[in-house]
C-alpha positions in Angstrom: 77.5 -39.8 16.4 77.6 -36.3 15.4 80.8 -36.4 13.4 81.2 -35.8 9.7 80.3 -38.5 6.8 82.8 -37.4 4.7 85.8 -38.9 6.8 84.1 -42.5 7.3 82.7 -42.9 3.5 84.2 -40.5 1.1 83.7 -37.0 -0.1 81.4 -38.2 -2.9 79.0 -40.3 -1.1 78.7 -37.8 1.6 77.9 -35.2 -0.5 75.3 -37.6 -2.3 73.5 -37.9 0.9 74.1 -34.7 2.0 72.2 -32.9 -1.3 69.7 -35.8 -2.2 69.1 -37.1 1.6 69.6 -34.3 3.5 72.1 -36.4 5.9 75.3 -34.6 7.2 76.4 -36.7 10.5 76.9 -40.4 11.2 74.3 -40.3 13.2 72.0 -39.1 10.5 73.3 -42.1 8.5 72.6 -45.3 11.5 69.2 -43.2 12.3 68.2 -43.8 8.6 66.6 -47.7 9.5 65.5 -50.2 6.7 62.1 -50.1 5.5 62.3 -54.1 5.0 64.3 -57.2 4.5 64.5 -59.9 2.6 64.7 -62.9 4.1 67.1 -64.8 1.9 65.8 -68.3 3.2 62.4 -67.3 2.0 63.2 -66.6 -1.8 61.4 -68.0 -4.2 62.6 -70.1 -6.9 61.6 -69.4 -10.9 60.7 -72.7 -11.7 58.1 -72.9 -8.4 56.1 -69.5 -9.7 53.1 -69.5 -9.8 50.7 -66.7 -11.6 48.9 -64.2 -9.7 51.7 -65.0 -6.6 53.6 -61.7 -5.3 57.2 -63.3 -5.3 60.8 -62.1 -4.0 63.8 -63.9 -5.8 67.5 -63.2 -6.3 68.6 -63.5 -10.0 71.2 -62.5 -12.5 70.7 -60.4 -15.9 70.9 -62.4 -18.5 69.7 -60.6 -21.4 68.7 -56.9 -22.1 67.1 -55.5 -25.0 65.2 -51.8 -25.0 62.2 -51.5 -27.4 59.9 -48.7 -28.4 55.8 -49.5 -26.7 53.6 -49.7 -29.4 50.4 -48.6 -27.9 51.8 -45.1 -26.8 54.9 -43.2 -26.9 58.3 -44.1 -25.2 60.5 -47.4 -25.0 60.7 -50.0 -22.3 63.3 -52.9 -21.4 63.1 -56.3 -21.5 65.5 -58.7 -20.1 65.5 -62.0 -19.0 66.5 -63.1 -15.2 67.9 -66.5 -14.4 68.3 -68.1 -10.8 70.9 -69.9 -9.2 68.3 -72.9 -9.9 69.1 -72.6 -13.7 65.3 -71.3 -13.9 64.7 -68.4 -16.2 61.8 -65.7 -16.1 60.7 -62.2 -18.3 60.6 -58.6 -16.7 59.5 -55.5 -18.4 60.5 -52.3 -17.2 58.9 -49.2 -18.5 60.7 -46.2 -19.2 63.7 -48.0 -20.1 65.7 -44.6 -19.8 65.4 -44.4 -16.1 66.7 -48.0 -15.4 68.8 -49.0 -18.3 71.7 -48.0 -16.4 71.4 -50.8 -13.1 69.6 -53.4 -15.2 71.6 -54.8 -17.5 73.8 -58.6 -18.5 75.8 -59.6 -15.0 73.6 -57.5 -12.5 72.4 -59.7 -9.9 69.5 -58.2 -7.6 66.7 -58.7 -5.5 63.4 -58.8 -7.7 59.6 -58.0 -6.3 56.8 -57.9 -7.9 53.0 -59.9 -8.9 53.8 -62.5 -10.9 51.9 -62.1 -15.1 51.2 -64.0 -17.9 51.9 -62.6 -21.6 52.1 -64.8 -24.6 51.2 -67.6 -22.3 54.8 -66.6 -20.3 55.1 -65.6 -16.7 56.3 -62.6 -16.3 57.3 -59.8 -13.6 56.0 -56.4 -14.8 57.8 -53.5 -13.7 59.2 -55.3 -10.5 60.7 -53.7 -7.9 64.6 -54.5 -7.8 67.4 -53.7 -5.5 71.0 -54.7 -7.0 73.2 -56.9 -4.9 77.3 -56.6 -4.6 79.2 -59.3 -3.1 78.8 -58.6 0.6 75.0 -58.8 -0.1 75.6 -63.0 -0.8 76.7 -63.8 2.4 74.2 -62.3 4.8 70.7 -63.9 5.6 69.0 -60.5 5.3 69.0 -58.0 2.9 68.2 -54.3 4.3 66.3 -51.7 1.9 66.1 -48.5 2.8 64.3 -45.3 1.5 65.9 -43.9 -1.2 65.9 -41.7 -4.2 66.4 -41.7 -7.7 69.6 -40.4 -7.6 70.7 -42.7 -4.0 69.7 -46.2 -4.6 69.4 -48.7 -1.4 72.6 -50.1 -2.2 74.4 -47.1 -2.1 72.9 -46.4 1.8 73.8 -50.0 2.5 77.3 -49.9 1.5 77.8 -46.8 3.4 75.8 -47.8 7.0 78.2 -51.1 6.7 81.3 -48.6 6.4 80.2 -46.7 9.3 79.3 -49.6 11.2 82.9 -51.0 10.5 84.6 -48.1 12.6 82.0 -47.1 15.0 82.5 -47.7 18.6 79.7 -48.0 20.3 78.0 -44.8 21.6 77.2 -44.2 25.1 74.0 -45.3 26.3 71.6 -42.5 27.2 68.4 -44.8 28.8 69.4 -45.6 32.7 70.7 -49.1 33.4 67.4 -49.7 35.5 65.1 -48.2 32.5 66.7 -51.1 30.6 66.4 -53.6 32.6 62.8 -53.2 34.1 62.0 -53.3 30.0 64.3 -55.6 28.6 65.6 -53.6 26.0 68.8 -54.0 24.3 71.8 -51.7 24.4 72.0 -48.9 22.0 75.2 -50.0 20.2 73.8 -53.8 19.8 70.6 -52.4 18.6 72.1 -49.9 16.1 74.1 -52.4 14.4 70.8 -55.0 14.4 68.5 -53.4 12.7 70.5 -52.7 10.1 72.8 -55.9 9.4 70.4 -58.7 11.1 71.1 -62.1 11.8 67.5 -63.2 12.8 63.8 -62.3 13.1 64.9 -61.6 16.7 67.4 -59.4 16.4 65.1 -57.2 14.0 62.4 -57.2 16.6 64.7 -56.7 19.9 66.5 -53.8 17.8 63.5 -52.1 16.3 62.0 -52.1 20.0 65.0 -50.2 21.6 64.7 -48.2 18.8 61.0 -47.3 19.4 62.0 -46.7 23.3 64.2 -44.1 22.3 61.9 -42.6 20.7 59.3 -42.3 22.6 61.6 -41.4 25.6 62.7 -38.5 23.6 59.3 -37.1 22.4 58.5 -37.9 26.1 61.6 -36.0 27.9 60.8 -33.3 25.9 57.1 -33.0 26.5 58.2 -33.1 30.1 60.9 -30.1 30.1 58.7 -28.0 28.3 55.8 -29.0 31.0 58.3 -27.8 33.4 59.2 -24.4 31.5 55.2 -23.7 31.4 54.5 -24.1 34.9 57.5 -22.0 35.6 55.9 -19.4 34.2 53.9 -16.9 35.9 49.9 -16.6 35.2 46.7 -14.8 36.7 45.2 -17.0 39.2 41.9 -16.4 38.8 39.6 -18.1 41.6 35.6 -18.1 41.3 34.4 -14.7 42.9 31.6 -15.4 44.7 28.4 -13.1 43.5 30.2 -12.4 40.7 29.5 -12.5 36.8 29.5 -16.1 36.7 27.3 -16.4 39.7 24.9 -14.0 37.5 24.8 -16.1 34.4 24.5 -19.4 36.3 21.4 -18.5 37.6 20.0 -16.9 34.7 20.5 -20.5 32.6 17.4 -22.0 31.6 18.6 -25.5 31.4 20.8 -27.8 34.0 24.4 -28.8 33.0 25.0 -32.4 32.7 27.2 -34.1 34.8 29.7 -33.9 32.2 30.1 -30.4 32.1 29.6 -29.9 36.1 32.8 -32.1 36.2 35.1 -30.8 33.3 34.0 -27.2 34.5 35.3 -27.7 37.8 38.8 -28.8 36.4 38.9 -25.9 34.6 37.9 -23.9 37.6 40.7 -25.2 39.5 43.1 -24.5 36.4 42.3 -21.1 36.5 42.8 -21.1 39.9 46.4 -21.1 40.1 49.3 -19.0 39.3 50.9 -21.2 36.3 49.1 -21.0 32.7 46.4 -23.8 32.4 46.7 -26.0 29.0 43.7 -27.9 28.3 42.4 -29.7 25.7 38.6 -30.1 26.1 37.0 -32.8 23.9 33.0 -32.9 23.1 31.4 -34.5 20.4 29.3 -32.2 18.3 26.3 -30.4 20.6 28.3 -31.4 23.8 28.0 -28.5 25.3 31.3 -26.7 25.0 30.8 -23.3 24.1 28.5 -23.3 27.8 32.0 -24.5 29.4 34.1 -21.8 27.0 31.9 -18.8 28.4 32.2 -20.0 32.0 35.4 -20.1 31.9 35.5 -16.8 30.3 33.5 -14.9 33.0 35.4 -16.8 35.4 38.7 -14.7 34.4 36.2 -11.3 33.9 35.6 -11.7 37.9 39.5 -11.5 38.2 39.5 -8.4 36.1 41.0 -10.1 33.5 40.1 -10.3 29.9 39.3 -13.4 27.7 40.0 -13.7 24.0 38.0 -16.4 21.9 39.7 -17.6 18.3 37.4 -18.8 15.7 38.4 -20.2 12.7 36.0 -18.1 10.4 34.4 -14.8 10.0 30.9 -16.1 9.9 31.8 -18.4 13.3 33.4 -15.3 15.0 30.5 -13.6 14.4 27.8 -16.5 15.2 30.0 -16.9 18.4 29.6 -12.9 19.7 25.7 -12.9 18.9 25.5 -16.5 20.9 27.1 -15.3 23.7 25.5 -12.1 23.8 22.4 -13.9 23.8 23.3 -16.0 26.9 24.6 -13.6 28.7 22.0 -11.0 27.7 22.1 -8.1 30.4 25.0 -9.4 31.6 27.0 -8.4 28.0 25.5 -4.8 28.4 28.1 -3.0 30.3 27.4 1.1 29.6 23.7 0.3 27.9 20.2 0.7 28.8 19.1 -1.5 30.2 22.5 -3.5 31.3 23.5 -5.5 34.5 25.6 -3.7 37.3 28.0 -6.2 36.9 28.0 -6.1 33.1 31.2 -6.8 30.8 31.3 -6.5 27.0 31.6 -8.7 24.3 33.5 -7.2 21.1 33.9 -8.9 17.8 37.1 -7.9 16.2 37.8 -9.6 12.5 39.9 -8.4 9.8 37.1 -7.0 7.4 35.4 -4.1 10.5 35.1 -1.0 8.9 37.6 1.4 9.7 35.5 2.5 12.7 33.8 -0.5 14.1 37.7 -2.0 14.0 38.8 1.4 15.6 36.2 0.8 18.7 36.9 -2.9 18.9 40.6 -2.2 19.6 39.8 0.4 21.9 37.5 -1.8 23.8 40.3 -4.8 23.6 43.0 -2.2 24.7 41.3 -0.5 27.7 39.7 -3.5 28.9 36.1 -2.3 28.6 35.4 -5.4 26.6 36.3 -8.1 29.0 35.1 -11.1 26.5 36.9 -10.4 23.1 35.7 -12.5 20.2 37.6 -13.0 16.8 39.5 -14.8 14.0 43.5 -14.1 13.3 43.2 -10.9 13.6 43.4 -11.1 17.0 47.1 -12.3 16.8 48.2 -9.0 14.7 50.7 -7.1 17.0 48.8 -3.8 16.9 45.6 -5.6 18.9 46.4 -4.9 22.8 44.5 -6.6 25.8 44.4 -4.6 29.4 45.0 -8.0 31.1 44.8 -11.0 28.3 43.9 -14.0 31.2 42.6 -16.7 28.9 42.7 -17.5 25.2 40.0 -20.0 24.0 40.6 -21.6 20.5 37.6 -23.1 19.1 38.3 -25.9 16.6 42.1 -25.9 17.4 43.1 -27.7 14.2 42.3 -25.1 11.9 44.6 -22.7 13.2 48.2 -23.1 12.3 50.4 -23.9 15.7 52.3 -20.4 15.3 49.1 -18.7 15.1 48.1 -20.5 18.2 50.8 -19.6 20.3 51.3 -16.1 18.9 48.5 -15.0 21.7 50.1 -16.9 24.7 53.6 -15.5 24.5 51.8 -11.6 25.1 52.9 -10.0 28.2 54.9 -10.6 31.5 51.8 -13.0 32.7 51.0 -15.7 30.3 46.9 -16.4 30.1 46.0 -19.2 30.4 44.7 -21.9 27.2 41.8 -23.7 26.6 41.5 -26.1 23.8 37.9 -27.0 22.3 38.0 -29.5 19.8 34.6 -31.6 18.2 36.4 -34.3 16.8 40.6 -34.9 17.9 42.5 -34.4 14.2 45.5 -36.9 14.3 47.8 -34.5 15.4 45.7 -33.5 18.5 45.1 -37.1 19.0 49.0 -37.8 19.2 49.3 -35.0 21.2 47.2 -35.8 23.8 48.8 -39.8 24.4 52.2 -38.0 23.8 51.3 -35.9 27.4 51.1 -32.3 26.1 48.1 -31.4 27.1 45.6 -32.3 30.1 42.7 -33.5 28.8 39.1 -33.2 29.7 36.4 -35.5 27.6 32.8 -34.6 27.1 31.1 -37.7 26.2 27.5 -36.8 27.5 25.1 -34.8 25.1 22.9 -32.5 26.7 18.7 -33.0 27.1 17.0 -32.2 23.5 19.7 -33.4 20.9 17.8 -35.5 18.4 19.4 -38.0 16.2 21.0 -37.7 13.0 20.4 -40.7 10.2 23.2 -40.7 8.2 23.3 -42.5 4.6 25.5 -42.9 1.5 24.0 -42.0 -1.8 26.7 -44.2 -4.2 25.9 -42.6 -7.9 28.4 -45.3 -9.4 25.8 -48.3 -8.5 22.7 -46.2 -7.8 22.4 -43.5 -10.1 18.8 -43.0 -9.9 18.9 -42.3 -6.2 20.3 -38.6 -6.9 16.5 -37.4 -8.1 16.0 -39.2 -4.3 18.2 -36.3 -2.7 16.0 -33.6 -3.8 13.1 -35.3 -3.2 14.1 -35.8 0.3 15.2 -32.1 0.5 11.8 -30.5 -0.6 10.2 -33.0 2.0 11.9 -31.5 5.0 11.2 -28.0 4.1 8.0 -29.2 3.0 7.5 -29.7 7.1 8.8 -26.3 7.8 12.6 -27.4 7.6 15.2 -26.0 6.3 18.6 -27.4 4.8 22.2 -27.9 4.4 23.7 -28.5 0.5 27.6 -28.4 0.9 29.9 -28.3 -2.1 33.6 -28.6 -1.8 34.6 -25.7 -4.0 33.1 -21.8 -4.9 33.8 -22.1 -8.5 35.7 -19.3 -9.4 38.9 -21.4 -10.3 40.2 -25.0 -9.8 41.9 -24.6 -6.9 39.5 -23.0 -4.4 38.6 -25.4 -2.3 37.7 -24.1 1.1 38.9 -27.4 3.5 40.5 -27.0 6.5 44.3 -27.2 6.8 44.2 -31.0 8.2 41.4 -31.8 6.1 43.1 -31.5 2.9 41.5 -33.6 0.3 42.6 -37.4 0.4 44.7 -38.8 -1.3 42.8 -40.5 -4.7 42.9 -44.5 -4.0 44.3 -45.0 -7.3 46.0 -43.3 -10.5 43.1 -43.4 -12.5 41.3 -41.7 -9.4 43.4 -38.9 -10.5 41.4 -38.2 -13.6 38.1 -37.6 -12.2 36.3 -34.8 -12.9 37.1 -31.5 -10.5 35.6 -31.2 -7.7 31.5 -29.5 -7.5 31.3 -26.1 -6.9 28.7 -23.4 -5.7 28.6 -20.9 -7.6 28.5 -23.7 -10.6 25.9 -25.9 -9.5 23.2 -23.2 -7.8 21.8 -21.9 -11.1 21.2 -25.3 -12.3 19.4 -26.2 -8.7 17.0 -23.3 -8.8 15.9 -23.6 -12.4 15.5 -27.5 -11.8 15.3 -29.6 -9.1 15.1 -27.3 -6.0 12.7 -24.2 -8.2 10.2 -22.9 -5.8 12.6 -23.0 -2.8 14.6 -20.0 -1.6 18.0 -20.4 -1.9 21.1 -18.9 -0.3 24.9 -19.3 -1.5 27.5 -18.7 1.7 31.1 -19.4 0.9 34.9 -18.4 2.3 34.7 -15.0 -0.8 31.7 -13.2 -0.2 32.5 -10.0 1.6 32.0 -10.3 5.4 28.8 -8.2 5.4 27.5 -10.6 2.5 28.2 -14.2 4.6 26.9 -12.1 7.8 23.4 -11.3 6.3 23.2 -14.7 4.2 23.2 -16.2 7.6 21.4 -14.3 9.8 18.5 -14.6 6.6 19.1 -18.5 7.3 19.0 -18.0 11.0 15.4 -16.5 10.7 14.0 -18.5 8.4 14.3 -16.5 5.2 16.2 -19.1 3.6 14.8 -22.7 2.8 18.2 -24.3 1.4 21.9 -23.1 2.4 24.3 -24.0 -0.8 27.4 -23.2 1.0 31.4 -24.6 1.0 32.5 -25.8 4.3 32.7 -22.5 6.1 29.5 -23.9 7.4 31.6 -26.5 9.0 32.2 -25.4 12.4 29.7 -23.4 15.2 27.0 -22.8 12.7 23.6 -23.4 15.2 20.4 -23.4 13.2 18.1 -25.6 15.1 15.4 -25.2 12.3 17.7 -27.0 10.1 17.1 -30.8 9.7 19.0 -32.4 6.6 22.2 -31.9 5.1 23.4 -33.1 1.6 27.5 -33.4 1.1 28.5 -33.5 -2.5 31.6 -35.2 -3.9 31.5 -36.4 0.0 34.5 -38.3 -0.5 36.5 -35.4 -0.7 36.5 -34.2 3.2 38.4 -35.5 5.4 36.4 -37.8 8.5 36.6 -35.5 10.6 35.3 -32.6 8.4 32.5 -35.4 7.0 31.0 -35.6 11.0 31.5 -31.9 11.8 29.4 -31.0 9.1 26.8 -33.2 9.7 26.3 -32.0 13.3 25.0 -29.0 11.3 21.9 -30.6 11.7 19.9 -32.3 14.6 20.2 -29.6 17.0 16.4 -29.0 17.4 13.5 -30.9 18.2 13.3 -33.1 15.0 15.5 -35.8 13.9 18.6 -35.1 11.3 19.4 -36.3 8.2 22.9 -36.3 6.2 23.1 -37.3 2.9 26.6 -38.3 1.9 26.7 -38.3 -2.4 30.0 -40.0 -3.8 30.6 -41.4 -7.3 33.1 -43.5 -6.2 32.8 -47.2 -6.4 32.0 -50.3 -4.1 35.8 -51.7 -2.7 37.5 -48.6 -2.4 39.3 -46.4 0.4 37.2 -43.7 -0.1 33.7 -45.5 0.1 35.2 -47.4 3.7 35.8 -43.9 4.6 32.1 -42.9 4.0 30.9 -45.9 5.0 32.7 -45.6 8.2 30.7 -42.0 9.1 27.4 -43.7 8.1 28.2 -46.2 10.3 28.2 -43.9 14.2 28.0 -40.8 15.1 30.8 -40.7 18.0 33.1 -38.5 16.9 35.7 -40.0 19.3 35.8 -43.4 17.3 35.8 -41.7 14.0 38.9 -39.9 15.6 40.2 -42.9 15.9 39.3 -44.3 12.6 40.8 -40.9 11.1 43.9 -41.7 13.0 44.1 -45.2 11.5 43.6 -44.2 7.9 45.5 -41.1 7.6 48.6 -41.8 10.9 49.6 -39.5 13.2 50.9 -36.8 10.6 53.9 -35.2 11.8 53.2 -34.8 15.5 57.0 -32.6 15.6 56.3 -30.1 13.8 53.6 -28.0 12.3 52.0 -30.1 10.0 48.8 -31.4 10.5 47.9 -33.4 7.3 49.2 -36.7 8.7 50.6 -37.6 5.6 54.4 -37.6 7.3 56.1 -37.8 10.3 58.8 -36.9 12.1 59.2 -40.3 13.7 61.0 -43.0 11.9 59.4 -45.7 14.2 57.4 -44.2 17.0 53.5 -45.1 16.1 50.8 -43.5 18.3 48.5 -46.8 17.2 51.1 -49.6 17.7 52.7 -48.4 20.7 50.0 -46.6 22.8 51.8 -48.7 25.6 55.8 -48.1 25.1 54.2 -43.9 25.2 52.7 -44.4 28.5 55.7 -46.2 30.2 57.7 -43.3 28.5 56.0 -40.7 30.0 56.2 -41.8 33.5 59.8 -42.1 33.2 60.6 -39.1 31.5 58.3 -36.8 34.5 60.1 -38.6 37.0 63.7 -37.9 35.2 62.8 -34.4 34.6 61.3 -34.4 38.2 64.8 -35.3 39.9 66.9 -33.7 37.2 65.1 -30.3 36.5 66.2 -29.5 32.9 68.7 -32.7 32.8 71.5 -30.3 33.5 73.1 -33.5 35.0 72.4 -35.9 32.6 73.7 -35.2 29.2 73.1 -38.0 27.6 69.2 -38.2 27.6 69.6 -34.3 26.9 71.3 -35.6 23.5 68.6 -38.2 23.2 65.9 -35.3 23.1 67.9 -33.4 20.4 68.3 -36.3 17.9 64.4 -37.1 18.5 63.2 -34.1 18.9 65.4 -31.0 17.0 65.9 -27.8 18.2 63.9 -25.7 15.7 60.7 -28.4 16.3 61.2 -28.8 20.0 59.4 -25.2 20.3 56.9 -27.1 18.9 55.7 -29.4 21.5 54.6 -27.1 23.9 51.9 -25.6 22.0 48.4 -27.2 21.4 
């Protein structure tokens, strides 16, 4: 099905899907399925409308006439529809430019819409439409597909029935015995289904192959780049006994769950062998990762190895070197007073050192005298060498872009080894994981001492008078010798500086008139007003992504110790920051983060002795997405269900390639919610295929089927985490 368009439908409706659809091969055409149907026995006749009814009907153009709107500027069209019942009906169309040209007398179509009343008439306003010719009449379903402005759905249709005319039927990639054990139709039979149906059946039985294929090739390909990884050479790096790890266990003042006992022995044995480890370790919020992350780390030192950490953020890197510093105490010492015998260093490395702290930190890196080497991106410049890089930990995976991941791993004739750490799975990482990428470990157990977080929504649109409430509640817990959290979602210097992470983007508003709110709160805006009103008296401290590194370092540190009473800060709060002093948390314009970005925030608090508080503000009304959405992290704290939720709300995002929004996806019917199933059959077959047919060098027709899932330049893809 890779052959030209041009000789099956024309020069000019190739080259219309070729520059407005990007399609270019037959198969590109019969892979571009319906979006819906129209049932043609279900239509719904004029004269049986009823108001308020959303109603599909088939009707003819009787009239046309364009007029100029009164209200504002511009013209719309009014014509008048009539039925093969005799039954006649108003639509207005609104910028009657646009559609002028495919509604006018003698069209016939397909008309959708709510059905309206004006001057005591029913009416269709601004209806969907799809224009019928002749070959339309006869069949019970009506296929639309996705179009364009400039490629209606008829256009498609007329060209997939062309195809469909000549096509032979292509060779069949699944095994006979795949097929049979799941009842699932041939390829040919399926293609030609789903887009000219006879039945409900045949719409269902096709779509299903359809979905198999899919998830076979996303599977196959999961499974040869498995393949290709464990090829590949690594450290093995066994526990030493009465080594550095040995040192620090006994030196920890507190027992590790069971939890963390049993993830940290995978990981042990991971390390353990010669192929590169690639784990994905989930924890809710205080789980205890960072305890695994340095384990592992010293486990790799003991090999004479070293161990690079990414953090997301300056501030984080930095919080992360003095935290492990400070749990390793002598043991981080290597060549002070004072250190262990067995000593390593820890070296912080970010992009704004001074000339000569970054000079020593890439001398420490290069040498290998820092065997634990701590840092955002800038560990991934070219110019930073490792003695021995064993293991790369990436805290907070999703806010690192997947080249940025990888650009570590490929360092090097040995390839170290990855560990994920993740507080709550993004959609990607979610589809990722059922896809089979990664081995996954799951901390579900919080360690001794957490205390619980209340967690409330303040809705301004109903309950205005509860905002003076916020404050109150604020100057209460520092009141008790608390401190807290105020986050904003922008600095303030401009419109467009919001400091989200890169799957976190803002959501999409629930409506167009959401789109006229007022911009986002800001820091730098709102803090003057806070400390000449409602919070005067309190010290303040504003943190945010454009205050020089030295700035954000000693706002934090002043936070850390108690110099601070309130933190106004953007999100770069949102990850790692540990402030056990710190008991409330107040999220303005809450509806603007993301779920995920919502609960990792409010982990910010609760990590001491006394209980939490997060106080999520929102003008936005009762009844709308983005109040289910708050409502929804109000309503629990496990971070694995909101994961889910987030999953459900936003889909899987484009699990292909490098996007991460989940707004898209390079999967036409493959859903990681729906079919959760089909993927775990699918990945069984595809290991044991791959198994007997390393590299399907015998089997060229699932090796097609990966490269019209999966193409070439985002199968690279689907081997990183």
């Amino acid at each position: 099905m890779g052959s030209a368009l041009q000789s099956t439908i024309g020069r000019k409706s190739a080259d219309l899907l070729a520059a407005h659809l990007d399609m270019h091969t037959v198969g590109d055409l019969v892979r571009h399925y319906p979006r819906r149907y129209v049932d043609r026995g279900k239509l719904t006749a004029i004269a049986g409308l009823e108001l308020g009814e959303h109603a599909t009907l088939v009707a003819e153009v009787e009239k046309s006439t364009i007029r100029e709107m009164r209200a504002r500027r511009g013209t719309m069209l009014q014509v008048v529809i009539r039925d093969e019942q005799g039954g006649r009906l108003d639509c207005t169309f609104f910028n009657a430019h646009k559609v002028k040209h495919l509604i006018y007398p003698g069209v016939r179509a397909v008309f959708s819409g709510k059905v309206g009343i004006f001057k005591e008439k029913l009416q269709l306003t601004h209806p969907q439409f799809e224009p019928l010719d002749e070959s339309d009449e006869i069949r019970p379903f009506l296929s639309v597909y996705p179009a364009t402005a400039k490629v209606g759905s008829q256009v498609i249709a007329r060209c997939v029935r062309q195809v469909l005319d000549v096509l032979e039927d292509p060779t069949d990639p699944l095994p006979g015995t795949v097929r049979a054990r799941e009842g699932l139709a041939d390829l040919g039979r399926a293609l030609r289904r789903i887009h000219v149906p006879d039945t409900d059946a045949d719409i269902h039985a096709a779509r299903h192959r359809l979905v198999w294929d899919e998830a076979m090739g996303v599977q196959l390909a999961l499974a040869l780049r498995r393949q290709a990884t464990v090829a590949r050479p690594a450290a093995a790096c066994p526990p030493m006994p009465g080594g550095l790890l040995d040192a620090f266990d006994a030196r920890l003042p507190f027992t590790l769950t069971a939890g963390q006992r049993e993830v940290g022995a995978q990981i042990a044995a991971d390390l353990s062998r010669a192929h590169p480890m690639n784990r994905l370790v989930q924890g809710d919020v205080g789980a205890g990762k960072t305890i695994l992350a340095l384990r592992a780390m010293l486990q790799v030192v003991d090999s004479g190895q070293q161990a690079a950490m990414l953090a997301p953020t300056e501030v984080l890197a930095a919080q992360h070197a003095r935290s492990l510093r400070a749990l390793l105490g002598p043991l981080a010492q290597a060549g002070e007073l004072g250190g262990a015998e067995l000593a390593t260093r820890v070296t912080l490395l970010t992009g704004s050192l001074g000339a000569k702290a970054k000079k020593q930190a890439l001398l420490d890196a290069q040498s290998g005298e820092a065997g634990i080497v701590v840092g955002t991106h800038a560990l991934i410049q070219d110019r930073v060498g490792f003695a021995g890089l064993g293991l790369v930990v990436v805290d907070e995976q999703h806010r690192f872009g997947v080249e940025q991941r990888d650009a570590l791993r490929g360092r090097g004739e040995l390839a170290p080894h990855m560990l994920v750490m993740t507080a709550t799975p993004i959609p990607r990482t979610v589809a990722m994981t059922v896809y089979g990428d990664l081995q996954v470990s799951a901390l579900r157990e919080l360690p001794k001492g957490r205390s619980p977080i209340a967690t409330t929504v303040v809705p301004l649109a109903e309950k205005p008078q509860w905002f003076a409430g916020v404050w109150r509640r604020v100057r209460t817990e520092v009141a008790a010798g608390h401190q807290a959290y105020i986050v904003f979602p922008r600095v303030g210097e401009d419109a467009t500086d919001e400091e989200t992470a890169p799957d976190e983007a803002a959501p999409p508003p629930d409506d167009a008139a959401d789109e006229a709110r007022r911009p986002p709160l800001a820091v730098l805006d709102i803090a003057p007003r806070l400390a000449e009103g409602a919070l005067e008296g309190l010290r303040l401290g504003v943190l945010h992504g454009k205050l020089p590194a030295e700035e954000k370092d000693t706002v934090m540190r002043a936070f850390e110790r108690g110099e601070i009473d309130v933190l106004l800060a953007t999100t770069v709060i949102e990850v790692g920051v540990d402030v056990p002093n710190a008991t409330a948390i107040v999220i303005l314009d809450a509806e603007r983060f993301g779920l995920s970005q919502l609960h990792q925030l409010r982990g910010r608090v609760g990590r001491g002795a006394a209980p939490g508080v997060c106080l999520l503000v929102t003008e936005m009304p009762e009844a709308t997405t983005a109040r289910e959405r708050l409502d929804a992290v109000a309503g629990t704290t496990d971070g694995f269900e909101l994961a889910r939720l987030d999953l459900e709300l936003r889909r899987e995002g484009d699990v292909l390639g490098a996007l991460q929004s989940g707004r898209r996806s390079g999967l036409r019917l493959l859903s990681l919610l729906r079919h959760e199933e089909i993927i775990a059959k699918a990945q069984v077959y595809a290991t044991h295929l791959v198994d007997a047919d390393p590299g399907l060098a015998s089997s060229p027709g699932l090796a097609a089927l990966v490269g019209e899932v999966v193409a070439e330049d985002r199968a690279e893809y689907l081997d990183k985490v």
